[in-house]
TORLO-246846 format. One record per atom (N, C-alpha, C): x, y, z; residue in one letter. Coordinates in steps of 0.1 Angstrom, whole numbers, plus 5000, padded with zeros to 4 digits. Layout:
<sites>
XYZa ...
</sites>
This chain:
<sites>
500849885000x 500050005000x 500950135000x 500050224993x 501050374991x 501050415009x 502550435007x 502750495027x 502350635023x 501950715013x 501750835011x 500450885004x 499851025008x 498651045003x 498751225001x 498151324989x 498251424992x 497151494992x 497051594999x 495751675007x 495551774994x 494251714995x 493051784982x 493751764969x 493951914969x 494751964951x 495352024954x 496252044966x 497652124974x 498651984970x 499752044971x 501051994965x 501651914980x 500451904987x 501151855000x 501451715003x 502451665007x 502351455008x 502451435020x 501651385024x 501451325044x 501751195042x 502151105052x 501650985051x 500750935058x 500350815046x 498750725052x 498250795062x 499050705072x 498750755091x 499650865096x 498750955102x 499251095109x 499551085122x 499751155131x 499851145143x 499151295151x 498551195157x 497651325167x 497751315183x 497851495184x 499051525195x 497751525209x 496851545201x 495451605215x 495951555224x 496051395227x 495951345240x 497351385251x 498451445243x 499551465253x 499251575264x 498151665261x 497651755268x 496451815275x 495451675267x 493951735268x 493551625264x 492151585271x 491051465272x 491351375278x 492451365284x 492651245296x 493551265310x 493051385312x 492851385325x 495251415331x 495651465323x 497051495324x 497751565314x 498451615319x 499551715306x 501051605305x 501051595295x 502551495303x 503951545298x 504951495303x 505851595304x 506651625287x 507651755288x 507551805276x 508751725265x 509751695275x 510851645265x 510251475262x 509451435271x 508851315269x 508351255257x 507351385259x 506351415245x 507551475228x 508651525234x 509351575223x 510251435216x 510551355229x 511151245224x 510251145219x 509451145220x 508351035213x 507651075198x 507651235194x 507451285184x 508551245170x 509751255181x 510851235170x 511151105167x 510751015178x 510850845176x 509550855161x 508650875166x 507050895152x 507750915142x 508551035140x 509651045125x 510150925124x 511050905135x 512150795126x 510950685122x 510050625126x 508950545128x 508350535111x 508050665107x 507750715096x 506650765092x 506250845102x 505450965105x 506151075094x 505051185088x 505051285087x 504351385086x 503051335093x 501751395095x 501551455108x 501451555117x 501251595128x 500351685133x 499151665136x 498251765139x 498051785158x 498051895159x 497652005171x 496952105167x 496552195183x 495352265180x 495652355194x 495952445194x 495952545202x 494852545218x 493652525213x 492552475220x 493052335232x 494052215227x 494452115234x 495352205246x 495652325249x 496752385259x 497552405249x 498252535253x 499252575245x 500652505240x 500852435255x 501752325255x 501752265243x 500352175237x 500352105226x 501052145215x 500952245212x 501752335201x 503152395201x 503552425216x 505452435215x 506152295218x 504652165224x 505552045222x 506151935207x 505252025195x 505251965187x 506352045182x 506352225183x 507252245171x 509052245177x 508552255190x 510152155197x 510552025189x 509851945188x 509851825186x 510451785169x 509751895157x 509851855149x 510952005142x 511352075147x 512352165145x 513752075139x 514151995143x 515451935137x 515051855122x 513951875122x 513551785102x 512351905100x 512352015103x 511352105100x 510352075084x 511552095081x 511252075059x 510451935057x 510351865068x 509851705063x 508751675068x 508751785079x 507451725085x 506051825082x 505051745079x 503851855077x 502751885092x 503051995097x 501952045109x 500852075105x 499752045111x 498252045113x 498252115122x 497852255123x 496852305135x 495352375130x 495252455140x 493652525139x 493452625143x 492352725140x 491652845143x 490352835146x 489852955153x 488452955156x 488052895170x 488552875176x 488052855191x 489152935202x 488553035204x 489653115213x 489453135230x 488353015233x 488453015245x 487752895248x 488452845267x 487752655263x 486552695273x 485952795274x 484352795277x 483552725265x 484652735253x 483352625240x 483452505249x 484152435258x 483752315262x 482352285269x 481652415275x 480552455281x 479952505274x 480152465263x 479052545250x 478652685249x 479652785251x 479552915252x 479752935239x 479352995229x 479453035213x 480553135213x 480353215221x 481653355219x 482753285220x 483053155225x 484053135224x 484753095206x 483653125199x 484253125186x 484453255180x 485153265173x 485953385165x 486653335153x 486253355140x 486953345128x 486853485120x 486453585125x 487153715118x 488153735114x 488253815103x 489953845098x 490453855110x 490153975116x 491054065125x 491653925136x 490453835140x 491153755150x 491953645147x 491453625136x 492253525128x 494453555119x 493753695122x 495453715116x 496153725130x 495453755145x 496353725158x 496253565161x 495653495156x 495353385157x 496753285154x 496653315136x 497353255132x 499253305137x 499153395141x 500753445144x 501053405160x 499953405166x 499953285181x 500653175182x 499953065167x 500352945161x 501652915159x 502253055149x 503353035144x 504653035155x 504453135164x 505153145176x 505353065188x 504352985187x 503952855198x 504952745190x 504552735178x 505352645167x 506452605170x 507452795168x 508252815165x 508952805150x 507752835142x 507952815126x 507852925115x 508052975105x 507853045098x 506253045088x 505852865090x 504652865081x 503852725091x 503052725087x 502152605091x 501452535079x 501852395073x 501452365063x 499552295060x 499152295073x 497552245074x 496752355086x 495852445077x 495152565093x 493852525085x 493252425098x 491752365097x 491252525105x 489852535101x 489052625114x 488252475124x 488652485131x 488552385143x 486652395141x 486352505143x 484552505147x 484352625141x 483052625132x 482652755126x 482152835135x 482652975131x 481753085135x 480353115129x 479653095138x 478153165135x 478353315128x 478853365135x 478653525132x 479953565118x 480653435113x 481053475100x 481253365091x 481053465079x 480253425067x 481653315060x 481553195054x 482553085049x 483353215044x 482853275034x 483053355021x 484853445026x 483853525040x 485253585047x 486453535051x 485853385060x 486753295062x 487953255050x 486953215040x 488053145025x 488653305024x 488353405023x 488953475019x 490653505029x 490153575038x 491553565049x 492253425045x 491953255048x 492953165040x 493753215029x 492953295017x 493853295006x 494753385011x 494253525019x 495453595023x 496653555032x 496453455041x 497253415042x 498453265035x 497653225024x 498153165019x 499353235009x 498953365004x 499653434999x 500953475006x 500553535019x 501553605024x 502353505032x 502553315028x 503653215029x 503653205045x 502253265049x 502053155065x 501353055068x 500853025059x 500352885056x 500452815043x 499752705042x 500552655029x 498752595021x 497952545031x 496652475027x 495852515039x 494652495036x 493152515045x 492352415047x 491952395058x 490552275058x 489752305072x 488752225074x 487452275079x 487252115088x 486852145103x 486752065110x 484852085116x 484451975111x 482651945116x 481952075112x 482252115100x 481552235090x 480052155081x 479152195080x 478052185076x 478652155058x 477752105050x 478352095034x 478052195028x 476852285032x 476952405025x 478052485029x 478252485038x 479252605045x 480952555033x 480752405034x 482052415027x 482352405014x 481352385010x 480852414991x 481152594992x 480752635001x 480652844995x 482352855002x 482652805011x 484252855016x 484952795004x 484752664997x 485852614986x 485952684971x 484352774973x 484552834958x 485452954958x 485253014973x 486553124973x 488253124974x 488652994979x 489752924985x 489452794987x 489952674982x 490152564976x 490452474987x 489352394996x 489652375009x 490452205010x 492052225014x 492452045012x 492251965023x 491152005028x 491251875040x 489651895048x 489051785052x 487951815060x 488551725072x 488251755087x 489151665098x 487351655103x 487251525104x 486151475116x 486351355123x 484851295126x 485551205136x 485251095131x 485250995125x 485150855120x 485950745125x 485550605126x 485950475129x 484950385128x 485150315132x 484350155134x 483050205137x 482950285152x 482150335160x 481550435153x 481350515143x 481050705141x 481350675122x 480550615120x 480050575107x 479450675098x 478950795102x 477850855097x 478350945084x 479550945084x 480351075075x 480250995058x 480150865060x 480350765046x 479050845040x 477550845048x 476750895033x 477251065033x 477851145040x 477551305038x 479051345031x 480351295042x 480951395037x 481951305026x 481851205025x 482351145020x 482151115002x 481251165003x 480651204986x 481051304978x 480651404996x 481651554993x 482851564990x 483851514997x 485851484994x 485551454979x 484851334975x 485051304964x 484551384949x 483251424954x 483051554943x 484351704940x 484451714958x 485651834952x 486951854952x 487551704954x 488751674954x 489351684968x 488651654980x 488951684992x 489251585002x 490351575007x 490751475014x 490151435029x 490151345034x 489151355049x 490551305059x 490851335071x 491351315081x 490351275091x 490851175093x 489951085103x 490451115121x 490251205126x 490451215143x 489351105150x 489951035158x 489550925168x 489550795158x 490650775153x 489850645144x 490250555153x 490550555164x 490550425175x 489550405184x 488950565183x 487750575195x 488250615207x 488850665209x 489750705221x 490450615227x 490850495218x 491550315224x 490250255228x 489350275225x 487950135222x 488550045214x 489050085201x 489149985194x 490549905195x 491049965205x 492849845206x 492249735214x 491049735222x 490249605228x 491349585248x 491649725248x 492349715261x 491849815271x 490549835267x 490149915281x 488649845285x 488649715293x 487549635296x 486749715305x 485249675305x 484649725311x 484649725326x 484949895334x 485349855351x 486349935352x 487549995341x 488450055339x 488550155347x 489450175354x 489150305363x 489950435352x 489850545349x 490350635342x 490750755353x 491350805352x 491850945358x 490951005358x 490751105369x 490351275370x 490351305358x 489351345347x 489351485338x 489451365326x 489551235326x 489851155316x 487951135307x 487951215297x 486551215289x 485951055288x 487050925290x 486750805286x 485250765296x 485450815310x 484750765319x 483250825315x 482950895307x 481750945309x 480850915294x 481950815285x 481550795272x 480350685274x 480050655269x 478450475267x 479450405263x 480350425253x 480950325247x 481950235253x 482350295266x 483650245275x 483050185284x 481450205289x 481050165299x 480149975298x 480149905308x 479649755304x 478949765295x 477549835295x 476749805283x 476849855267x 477749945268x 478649985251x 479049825250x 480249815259x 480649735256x 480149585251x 479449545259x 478349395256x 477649435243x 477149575241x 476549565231x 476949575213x 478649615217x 479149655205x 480249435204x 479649355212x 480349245214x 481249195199x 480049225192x 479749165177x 480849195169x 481249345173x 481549435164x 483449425169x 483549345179x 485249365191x 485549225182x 484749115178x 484348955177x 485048985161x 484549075158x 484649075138x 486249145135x 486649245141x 487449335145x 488949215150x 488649175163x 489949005166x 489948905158x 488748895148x 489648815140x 489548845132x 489948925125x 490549005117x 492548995116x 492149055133x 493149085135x 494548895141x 493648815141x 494348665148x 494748655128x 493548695123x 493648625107x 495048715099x 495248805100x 496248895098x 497648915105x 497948835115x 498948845124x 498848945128x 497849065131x 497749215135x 497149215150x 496749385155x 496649375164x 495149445161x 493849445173x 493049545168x 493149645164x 493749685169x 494149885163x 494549865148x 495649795146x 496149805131x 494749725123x 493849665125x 492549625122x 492349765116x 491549825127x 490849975123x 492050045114x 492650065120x 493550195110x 493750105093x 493950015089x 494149965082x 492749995070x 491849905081x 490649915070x 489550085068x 490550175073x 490250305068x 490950315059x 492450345062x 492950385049x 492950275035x 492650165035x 492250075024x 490750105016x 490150165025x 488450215023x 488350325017x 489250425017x 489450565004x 490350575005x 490650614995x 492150684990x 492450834995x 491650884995x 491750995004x 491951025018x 490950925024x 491250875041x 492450885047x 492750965059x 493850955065x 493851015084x 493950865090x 493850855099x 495050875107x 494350965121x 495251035132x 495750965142x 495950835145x 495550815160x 496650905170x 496150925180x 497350965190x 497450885201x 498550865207x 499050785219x 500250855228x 500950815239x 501850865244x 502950755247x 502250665242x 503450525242x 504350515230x 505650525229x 506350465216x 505850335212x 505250195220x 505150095214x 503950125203x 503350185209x 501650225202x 501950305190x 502750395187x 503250475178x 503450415166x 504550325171x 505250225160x 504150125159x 503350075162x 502049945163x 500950055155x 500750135157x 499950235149x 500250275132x 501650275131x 501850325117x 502250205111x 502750095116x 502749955109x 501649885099x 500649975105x 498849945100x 499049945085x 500050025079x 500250035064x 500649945057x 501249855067x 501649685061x 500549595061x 499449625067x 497749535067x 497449515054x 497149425050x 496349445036x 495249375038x 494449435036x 493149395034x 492049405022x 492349245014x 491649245002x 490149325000x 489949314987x 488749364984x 487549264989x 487749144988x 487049054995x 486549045007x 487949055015x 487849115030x 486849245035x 486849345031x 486449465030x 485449455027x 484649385016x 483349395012x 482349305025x 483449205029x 483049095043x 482749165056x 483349275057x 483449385065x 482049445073x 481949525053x 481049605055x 479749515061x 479549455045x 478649315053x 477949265066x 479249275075x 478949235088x 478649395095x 479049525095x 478949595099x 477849675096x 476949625087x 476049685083x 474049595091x 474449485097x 473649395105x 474049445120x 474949545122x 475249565137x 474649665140x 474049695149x 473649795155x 475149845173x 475949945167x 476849985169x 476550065182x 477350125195x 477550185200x 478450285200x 477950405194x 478850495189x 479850585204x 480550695199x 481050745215x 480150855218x 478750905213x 478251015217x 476350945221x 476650795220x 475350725221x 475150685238x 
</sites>
């Protein structure tokens, strides 16, 4: 399988599997330490990573731990971050906490660059739309800053399809980031038609489920203070029992493949579009390396169609069910 894939109709080459930083800082309940996280980034390179997405929103941390991390191969690696959430009262559903106006967007993006420590940022998703501004303005500011060599490409995270049909006619959007896996199926009928009509690539964030799908968090698990797992359906006994079918099809898969679950899922995304490119994040090197190996899975057309087949008789427990 190609270890390489490039975003939309930008000249950009990521490979297959990305790496995503969220968890070093945010969603489980710890910040963890910085050279830790900087030595585990650079293991992901030698590994053969060159995909890396952060988000300002994860702690600031998330963003000087990556561009620490990837400063010694700067030219090789492609950074993912984001705009439009400038305060984590959006966690409490406060709307002001969004802003994608020019004006906040040009302090936004120079925030980025400085946390980085970089000259450009090669992927600036808008993390969550602003209500109060219009795609049109949005794609516009992208081009200007595409112009003035602080970014390099644009993409749009859990944007409505009109919103990103009118932002792509103005500025050419190479990426849509949502959440898909095993569990969160629902993007195959919507946006998934969409990538393909406009040449747009999809990045897949949680394609493990937040480690549902590595088949190592049994039900009972105690999780940390502030850890989002404890409060999901899907981690709790009855997700669990209920998704039995779906753990059952997934192991052997993975007994039938010499693989592990995880390289299961990651696998049969990126085999499933050519566009698809999945993030997982971890803080373990074994998991890093067990994560991007997934590109050595092959999984026939046979297989795949056996897949869906079965996945299409399950009634699934998603992570927001």
């Amino acid at each position: 399988m190609d270890r390489f894939r490039t975003l939309g109709h930008s000249d950009i080459k990521v490979t297959a599997i990305g790496y995503g930083c969220m968890g070093q800082t945010h969603s489980y309940g710890v910040v963890e330490a910085e050279q830790d996280m900087i030595d585990l980034m650079r293991y992901a390179f030698e590994v053969g990573y060159t995909f890396f997405d952060t988000a300002p929103i994860y702690g600031e941390e998330n963003e000087i731990y990556l561009g620490k991390a990837v400063a010694p191969f700067r030219d090789q690696a492609v950074i993912a971050t984001k705009f439009g959430i400038v305060n984590e009262s959006f966690f409490s559903g406060d709307q002001e906490a969004l802003n994608s106006s020019r004006a906040s967007l040009l302090e936004q993006v120079d925030a980025s660059l400085k946390r980085l420590g970089t000259d450009h940022i090669d992927l600036y998703y808008q993390h969550r739309i602003d209500p109060k501004t219009e795609p049109e303005e949005v794609a516009e500011t992208m081009a200007e800053l595409i112009q003035a060599g602080k970014i390099r490409a644009w993409g749009v995270s859990f944007a409505p399809e009109e919103y990103i049909r009118r932002a792509h006619k103005v500025c050419p959007i190479s990426a849509v980031e949502n959440m898909y896996s095993f569990v969160a199926r629902k993007d195959e009928a919507t946006y998934f038609p969409l990538c393909e009509e406009l040449g747009i690539s999809y990045v897949s964030a949680c394609p493990l489920a937040k480690g549902y799908l590595t088949n190592r968090y049994p039900a009972g698990t105690k999780y940390r203070e502030g850890d989002w797992r404890a409060d999901i359906n899907l981690f709790k006994k009855e997700g669990i029992d209920q998704n039995r079918g779906l753990m059952d099809l997934i192991l052997a898969y993975a007994e039938k493949k010499n693989a592990t679950p995880a390289q299961i899922a990651l696998a049969w995304e990126i085999t499933k579009k050519p566009y698809l490119i999945p993030i997982p994040g971890t803080t373990k090197k074994a998991r890093v390396k067990e994560n991007f190996e997934a590109v050595n899975v092959e999984l026939t057309e046979q297989e795949m169609n056996e897949i869906e087949t079965a996945l299409a008789q399950m009634d699934i427990v998603g992570m927001h069910r």
